[in-house]
C-alpha positions as CSV (number, residue, x, y, z in Angstrom):
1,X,-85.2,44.1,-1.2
2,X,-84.9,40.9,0.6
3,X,-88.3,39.8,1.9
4,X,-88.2,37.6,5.1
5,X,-90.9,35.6,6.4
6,X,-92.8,35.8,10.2
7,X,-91.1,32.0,10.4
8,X,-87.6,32.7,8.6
9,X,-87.6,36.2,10.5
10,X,-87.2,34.1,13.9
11,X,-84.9,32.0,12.5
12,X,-82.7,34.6,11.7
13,X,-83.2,36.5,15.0
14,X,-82.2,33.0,17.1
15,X,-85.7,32.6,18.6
16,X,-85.3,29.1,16.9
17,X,-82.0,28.5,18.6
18,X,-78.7,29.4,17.7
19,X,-77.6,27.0,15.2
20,X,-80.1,28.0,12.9
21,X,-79.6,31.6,13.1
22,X,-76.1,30.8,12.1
23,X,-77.0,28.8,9.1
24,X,-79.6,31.8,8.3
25,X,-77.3,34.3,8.5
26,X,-75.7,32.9,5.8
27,X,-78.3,31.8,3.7
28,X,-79.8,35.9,4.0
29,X,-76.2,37.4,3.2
30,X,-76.1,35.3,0.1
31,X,-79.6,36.0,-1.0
32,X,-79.0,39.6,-0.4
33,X,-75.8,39.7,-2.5
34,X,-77.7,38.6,-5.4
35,X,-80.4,40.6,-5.1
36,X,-83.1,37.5,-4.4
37,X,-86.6,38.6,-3.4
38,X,-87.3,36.4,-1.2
39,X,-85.9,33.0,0.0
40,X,-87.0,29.6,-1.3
41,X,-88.2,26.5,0.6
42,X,-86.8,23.5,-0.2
43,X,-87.4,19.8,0.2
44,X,-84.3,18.5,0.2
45,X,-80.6,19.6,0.7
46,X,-77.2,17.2,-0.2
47,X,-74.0,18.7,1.1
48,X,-70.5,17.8,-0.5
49,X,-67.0,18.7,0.9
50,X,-67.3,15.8,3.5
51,X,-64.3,14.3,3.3
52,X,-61.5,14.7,5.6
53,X,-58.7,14.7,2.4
54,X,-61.1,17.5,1.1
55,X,-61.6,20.0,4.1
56,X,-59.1,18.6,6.7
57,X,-58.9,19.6,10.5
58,X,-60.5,22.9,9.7
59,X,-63.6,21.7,8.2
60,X,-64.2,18.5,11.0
61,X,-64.0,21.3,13.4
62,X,-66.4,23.5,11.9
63,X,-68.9,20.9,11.6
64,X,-68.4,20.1,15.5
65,X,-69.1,23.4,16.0
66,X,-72.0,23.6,14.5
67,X,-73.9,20.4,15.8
68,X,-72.6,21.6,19.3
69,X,-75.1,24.5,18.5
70,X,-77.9,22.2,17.9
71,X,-78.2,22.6,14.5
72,X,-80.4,20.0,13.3
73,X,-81.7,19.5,9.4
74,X,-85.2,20.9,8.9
75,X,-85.4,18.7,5.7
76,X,-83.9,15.9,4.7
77,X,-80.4,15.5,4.0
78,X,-78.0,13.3,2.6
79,X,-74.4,13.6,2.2
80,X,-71.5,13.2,-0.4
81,X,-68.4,10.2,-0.1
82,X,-66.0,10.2,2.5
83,X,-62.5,9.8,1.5
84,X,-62.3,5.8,2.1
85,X,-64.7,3.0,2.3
86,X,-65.3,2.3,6.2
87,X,-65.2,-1.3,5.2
88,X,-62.2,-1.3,3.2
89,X,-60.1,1.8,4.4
90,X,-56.8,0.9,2.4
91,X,-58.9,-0.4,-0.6
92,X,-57.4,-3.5,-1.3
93,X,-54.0,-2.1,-1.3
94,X,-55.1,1.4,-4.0
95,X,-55.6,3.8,-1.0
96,X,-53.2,4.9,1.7
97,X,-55.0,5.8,4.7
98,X,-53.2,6.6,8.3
99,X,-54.9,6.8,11.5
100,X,-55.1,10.6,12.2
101,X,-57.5,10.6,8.1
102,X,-59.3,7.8,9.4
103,X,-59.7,9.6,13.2
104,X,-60.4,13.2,11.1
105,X,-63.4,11.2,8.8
106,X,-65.1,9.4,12.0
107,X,-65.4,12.9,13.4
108,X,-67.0,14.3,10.5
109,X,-69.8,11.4,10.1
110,X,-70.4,11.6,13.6
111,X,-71.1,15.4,13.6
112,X,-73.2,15.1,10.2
113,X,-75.0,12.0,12.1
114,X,-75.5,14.4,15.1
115,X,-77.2,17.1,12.9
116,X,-79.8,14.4,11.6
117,X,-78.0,13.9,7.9
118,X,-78.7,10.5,6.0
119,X,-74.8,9.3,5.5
120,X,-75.8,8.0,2.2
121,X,-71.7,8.7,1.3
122,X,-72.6,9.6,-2.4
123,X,-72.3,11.9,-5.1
124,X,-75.3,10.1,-6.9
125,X,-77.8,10.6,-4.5
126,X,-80.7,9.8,-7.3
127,X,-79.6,6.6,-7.4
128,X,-80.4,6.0,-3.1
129,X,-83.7,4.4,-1.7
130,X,-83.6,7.5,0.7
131,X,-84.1,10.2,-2.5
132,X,-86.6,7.9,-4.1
133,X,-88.6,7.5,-0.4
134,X,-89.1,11.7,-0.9
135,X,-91.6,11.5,-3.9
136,X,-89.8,14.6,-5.4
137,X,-91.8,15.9,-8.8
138,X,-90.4,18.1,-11.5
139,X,-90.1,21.4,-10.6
140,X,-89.3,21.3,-6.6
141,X,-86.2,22.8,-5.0
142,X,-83.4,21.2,-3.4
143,X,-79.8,22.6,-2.6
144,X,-77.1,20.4,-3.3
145,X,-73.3,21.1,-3.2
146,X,-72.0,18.2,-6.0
147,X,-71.5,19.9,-8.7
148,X,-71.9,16.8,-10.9
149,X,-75.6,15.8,-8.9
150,X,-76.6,19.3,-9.8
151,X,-76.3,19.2,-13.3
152,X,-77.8,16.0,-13.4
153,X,-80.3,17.4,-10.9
154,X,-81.5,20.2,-13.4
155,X,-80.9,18.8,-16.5
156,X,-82.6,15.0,-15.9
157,X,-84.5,14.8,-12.9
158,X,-86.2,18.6,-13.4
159,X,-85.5,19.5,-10.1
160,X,-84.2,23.1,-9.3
161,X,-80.9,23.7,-7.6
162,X,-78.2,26.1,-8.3
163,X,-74.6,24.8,-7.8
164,X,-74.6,25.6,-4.3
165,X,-71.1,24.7,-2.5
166,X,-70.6,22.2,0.5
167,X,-71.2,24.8,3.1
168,X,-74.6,27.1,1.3
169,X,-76.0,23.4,1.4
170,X,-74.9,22.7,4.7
171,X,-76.6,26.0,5.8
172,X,-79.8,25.0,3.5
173,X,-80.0,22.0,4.9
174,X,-80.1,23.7,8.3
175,X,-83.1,26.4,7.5
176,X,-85.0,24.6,5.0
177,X,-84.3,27.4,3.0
178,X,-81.8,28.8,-0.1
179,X,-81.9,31.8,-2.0
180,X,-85.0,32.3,-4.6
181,X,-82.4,33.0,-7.6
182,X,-80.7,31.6,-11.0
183,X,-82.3,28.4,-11.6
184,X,-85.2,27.6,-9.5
185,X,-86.3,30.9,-11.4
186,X,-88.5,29.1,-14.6
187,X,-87.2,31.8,-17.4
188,X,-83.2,30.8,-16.1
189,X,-84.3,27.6,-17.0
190,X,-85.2,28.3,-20.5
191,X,-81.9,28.2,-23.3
192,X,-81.2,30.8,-25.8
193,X,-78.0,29.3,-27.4
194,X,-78.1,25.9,-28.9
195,X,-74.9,23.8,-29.7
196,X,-75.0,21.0,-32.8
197,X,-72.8,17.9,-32.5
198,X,-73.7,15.8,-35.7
199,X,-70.8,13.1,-35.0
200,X,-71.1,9.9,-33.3
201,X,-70.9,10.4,-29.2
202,X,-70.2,8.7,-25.9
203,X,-69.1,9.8,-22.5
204,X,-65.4,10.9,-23.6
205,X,-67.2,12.9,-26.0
206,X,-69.6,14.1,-24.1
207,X,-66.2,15.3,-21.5
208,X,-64.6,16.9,-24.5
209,X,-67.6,19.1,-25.4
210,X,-68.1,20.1,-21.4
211,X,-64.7,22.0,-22.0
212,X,-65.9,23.6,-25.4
213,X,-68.9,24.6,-23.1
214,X,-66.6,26.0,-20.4
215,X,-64.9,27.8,-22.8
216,X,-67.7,29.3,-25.2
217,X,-70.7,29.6,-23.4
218,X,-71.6,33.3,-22.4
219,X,-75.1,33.1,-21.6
220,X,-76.3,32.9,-18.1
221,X,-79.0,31.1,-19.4
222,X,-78.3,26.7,-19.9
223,X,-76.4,25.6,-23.1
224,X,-79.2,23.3,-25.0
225,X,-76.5,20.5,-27.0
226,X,-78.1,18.7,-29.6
227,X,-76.4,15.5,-30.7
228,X,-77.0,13.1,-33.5
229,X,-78.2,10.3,-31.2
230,X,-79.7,10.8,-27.8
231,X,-77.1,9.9,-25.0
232,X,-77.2,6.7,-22.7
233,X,-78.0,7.0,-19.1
234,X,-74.4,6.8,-17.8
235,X,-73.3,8.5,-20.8
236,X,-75.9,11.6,-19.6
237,X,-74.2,11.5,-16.1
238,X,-70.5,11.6,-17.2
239,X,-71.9,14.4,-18.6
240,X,-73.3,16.5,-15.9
241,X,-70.6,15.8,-14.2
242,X,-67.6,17.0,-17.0
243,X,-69.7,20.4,-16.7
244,X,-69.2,21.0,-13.3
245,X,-65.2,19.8,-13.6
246,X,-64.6,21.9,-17.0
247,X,-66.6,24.9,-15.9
248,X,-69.6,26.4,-13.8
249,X,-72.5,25.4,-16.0
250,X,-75.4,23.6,-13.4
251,X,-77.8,23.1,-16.3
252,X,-77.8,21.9,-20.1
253,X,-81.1,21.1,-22.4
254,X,-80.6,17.5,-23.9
255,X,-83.9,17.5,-26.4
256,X,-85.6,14.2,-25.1
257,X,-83.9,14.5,-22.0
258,X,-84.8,17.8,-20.6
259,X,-87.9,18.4,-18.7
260,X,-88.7,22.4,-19.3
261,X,-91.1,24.8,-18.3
262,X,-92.1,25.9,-21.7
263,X,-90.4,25.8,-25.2
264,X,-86.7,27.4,-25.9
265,X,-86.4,30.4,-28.0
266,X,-82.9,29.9,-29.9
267,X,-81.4,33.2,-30.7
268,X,-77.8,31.7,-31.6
269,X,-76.7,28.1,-32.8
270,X,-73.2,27.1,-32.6
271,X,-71.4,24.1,-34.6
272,X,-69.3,21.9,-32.3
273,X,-66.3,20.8,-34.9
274,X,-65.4,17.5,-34.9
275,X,-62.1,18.0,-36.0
276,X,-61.1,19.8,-32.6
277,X,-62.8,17.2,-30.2
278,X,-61.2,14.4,-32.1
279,X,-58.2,16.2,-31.5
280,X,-59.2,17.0,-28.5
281,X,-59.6,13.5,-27.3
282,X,-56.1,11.8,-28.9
283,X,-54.2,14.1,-26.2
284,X,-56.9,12.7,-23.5
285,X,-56.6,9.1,-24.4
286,X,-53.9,7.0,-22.1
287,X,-50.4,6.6,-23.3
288,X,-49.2,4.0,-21.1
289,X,-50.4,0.5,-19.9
290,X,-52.4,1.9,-16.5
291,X,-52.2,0.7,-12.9
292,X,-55.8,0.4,-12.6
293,X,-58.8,1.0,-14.8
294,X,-61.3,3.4,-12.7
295,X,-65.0,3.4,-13.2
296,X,-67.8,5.2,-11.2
297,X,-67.1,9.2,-11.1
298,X,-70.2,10.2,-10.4
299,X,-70.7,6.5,-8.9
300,X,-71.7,4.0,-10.8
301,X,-75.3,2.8,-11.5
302,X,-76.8,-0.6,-11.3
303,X,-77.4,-0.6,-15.4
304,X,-73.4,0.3,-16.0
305,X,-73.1,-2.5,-13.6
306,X,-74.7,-5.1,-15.9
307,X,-73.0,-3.8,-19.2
308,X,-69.7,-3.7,-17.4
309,X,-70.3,-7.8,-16.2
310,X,-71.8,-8.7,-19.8
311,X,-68.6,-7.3,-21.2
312,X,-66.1,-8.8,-19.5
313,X,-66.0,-12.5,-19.6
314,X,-63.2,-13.7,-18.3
315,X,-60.3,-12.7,-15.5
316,X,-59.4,-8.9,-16.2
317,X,-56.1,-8.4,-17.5
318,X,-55.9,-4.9,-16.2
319,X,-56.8,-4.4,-12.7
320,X,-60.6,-2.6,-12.5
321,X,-62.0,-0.3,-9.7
322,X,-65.5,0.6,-10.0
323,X,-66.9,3.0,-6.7
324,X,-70.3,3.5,-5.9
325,X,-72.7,3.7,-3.1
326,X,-74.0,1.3,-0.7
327,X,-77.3,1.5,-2.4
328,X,-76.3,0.1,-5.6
329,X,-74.2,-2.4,-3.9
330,X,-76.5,-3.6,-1.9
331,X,-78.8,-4.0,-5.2
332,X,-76.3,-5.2,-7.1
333,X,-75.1,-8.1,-4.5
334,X,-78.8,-9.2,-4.2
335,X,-79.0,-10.1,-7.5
336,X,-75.0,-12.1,-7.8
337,X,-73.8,-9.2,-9.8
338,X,-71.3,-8.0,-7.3
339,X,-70.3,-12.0,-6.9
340,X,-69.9,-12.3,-11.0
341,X,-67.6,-9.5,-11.2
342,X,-65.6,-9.9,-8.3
343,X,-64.8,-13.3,-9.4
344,X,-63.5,-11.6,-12.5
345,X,-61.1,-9.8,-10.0
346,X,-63.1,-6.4,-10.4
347,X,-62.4,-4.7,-7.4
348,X,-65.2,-2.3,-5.5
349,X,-65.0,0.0,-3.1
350,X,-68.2,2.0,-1.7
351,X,-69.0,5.5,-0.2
352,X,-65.6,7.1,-1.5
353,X,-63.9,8.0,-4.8
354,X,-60.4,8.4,-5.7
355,X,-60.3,12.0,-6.2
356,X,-60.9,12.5,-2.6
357,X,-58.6,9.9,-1.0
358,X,-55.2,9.1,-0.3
359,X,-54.2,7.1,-3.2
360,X,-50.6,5.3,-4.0
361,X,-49.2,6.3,-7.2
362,X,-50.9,5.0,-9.8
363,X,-51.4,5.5,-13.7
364,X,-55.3,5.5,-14.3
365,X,-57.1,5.1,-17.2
366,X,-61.1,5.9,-16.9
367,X,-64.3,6.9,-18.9
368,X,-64.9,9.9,-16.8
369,X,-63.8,13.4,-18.2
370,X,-64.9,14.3,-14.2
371,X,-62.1,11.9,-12.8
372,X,-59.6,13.1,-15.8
373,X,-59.8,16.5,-14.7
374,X,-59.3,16.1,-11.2
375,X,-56.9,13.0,-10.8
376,X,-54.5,15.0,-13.6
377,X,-53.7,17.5,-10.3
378,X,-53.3,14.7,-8.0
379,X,-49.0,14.7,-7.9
380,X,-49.0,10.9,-7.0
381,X,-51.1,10.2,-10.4
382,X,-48.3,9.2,-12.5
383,X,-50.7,9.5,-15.4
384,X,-54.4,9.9,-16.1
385,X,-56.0,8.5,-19.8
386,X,-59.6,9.1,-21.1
387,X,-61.1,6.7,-22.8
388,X,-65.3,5.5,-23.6
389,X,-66.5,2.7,-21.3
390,X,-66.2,0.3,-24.7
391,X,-62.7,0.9,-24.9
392,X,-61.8,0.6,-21.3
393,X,-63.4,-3.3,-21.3
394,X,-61.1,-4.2,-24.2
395,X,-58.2,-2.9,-22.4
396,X,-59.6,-4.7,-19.0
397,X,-59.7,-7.8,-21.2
398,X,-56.0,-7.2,-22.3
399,X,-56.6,-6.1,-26.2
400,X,-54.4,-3.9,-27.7
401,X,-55.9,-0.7,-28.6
């Protein structure tokens, strides 16, 4: 049986106002579908579904509803992109914005604003001065909605979060408070089934065996994936962010990687064949000369930044998009990296992705298994390729592949 709090018990009965009681309501009914003892505090909350391509009139209004409650955040917040860059709404001729998304999106920020979130406008939010300001350690909680930030979340930072939703974080976010279930329980944490990979990998890899994952993983407990070499940074993140596209997995155990509460106990091992992913990835890999090379789903990080500019030398050949957050732009500008590339005719465009906006139709090749999966639905995508961040500078550069 649920067990409430003096402070969470006034929540819930609106002696803290009525916004909160809202959000508690929900956050109660959730914990008491699954059975949760108790609720857990958290110390911060990121909330996805923000922009207006994703949740349309119904959601802005929703939100507006809310704030006009006074719902405030009782603990930090940020939030996830918007569905264009407020400084470059039809991206440099890629996007197609009209007035009424543009109109829908303003509303949305300015009802987030009103409830006290940090528009930080990205899915990476470890990669902001506003999550690094928090001091968070291994082990607290948080409640975020990106599924890709909550893999990450669990399986590199050692923070707990289950793979809440938009709204369950919105409502966290709200009460300080989420359910005290799956993993920010330690023994959830800790795998029983461990997958081998003893060929060569990189982040298309790294996609391919996210959908053997989705596929063959039965334990509630996280997937631990060995591999023969440990993965790259942005590799890792492409990654975390395949297993929330290909499946429902919040967590896997990279050895090296992987901060755990005490040591696995492997009852089943599982060989990954090679023979299917490299199969696998030939019907992935692009088929016609693309539109537009896309980088940055989850959005890019400073250090991809700096590989991306040390491999391209000259003017692309093939137009390139990277997206990422203010934060790393910011960073990245300080130091003439944003200069270098742009004057390579790289083409950025911050607090948005493609798979939430309005884009014309294009033929995409990227490096994300994340940006396959969900730009493959998108009818206006003429085609999507996938392809390792190696490959997709020698087809920037304009070398056959």
């Amino acid at each position: 049986m649920l067990q409430l709090t003096k402070e969470e018990e006034e929540m819930l009965n609106g002696k803290r106002g009525e916004g909160i009681a809202r959000a508690m309501e929900v956050i109660v009914k959730v914990a008491e579908s699954l059975d949760a003892p108790r609720l857990q505090p958290i110390r911060h909350a990121h909330v996805s579904g923000v922009s207006y391509g994703t949740i349309g009139e119904a959601g802005a209004s929703f939100l507006e509803e809310i704030a006009s409650l006074g719902a405030r955040v009782s603990v930090p917040a940020s939030v996830n992109p918007i569905g264009y860059d407020p400084e470059s709404p039809n991206g440099k001729g890629i996007l197609k914005i009209d007035r009424k998304f543009m109109e829908g999106q303003r509303r949305i920020l300015k009802a987030l604003g009103r409830m006290g979130f940090t528009l930080t406008l990205t899915c990476t939010p470890y990669y902001t001065d506003f999550l690094y300001s928090l001091n968070l350690s291994q082990g607290d909680s948080v409640a975020w909605g990106e599924s890709s930030a909550v893999a990450y979340a669990n399986t590199v930072l050692g923070l707990k979060t289950n793979r809440e939703g938009g709204p369950l974080a919105l409502m966290a976010a709200i009460t300080g408070r989420t359910y005290y279930s799956g993993l920010h329980v330690d023994e959830n944490r800790i795998p029983d089934t461990e997958y081998v990979y003893n060929e060569p990998v990189d982040e298309a890899v790294l996609g391919v065996i996210s959908e053997y994952l989705a596929e063959k993983h039965e334990s509630e407990r996280p997937p631990l994936v060995r591999t023969r070499r440990r993965p790259r940074e942005y590799e890792v993140r492409e990654f975390a962010a395949a297993l929330g596209a290909a499946g429902s997995i919040a967590m896997a155990v990279l050895p090296g990687i992987t901060p755990l509460p005490r040591r696995p106990s492997i009852s089943h091992r599982d060989e990954i064949d090679h023979a299917w992913v490299k199969s696998r990835l030939s019907d992935l890999k692009p088929t016609v000369r693309p539109d537009v090379i896309f980088i940055g789903c989850p959005h890019t990080s400073y250090e991809e930044l700096a590989i991306i500019n040390k491999e391209i030398q000259d003017k692309v050949k093939v137009p390139v998009l990277i997206t990422l957050s203010r934060d790393v732009y910011i960073k990245a500008k300080e130091t003439g990296l944003i200069e270098s590339l742009e004057s390579k005719g790289v083409t950025f465009l911050r607090g948005t992705c493609l798979i939430i906006s309005k884009t014309r139709e294009l033929a995409v090749a990227t490096n994300s298994y994340k940006a396959y999966f969900y730009l493959s639905k998108k009818s206006n995508i003429k085609e999507v390729g996938l392809q390792p961040l190696p490959l997709l500078m020698r087809m920037a550069r304009g070398e056959e592949l």
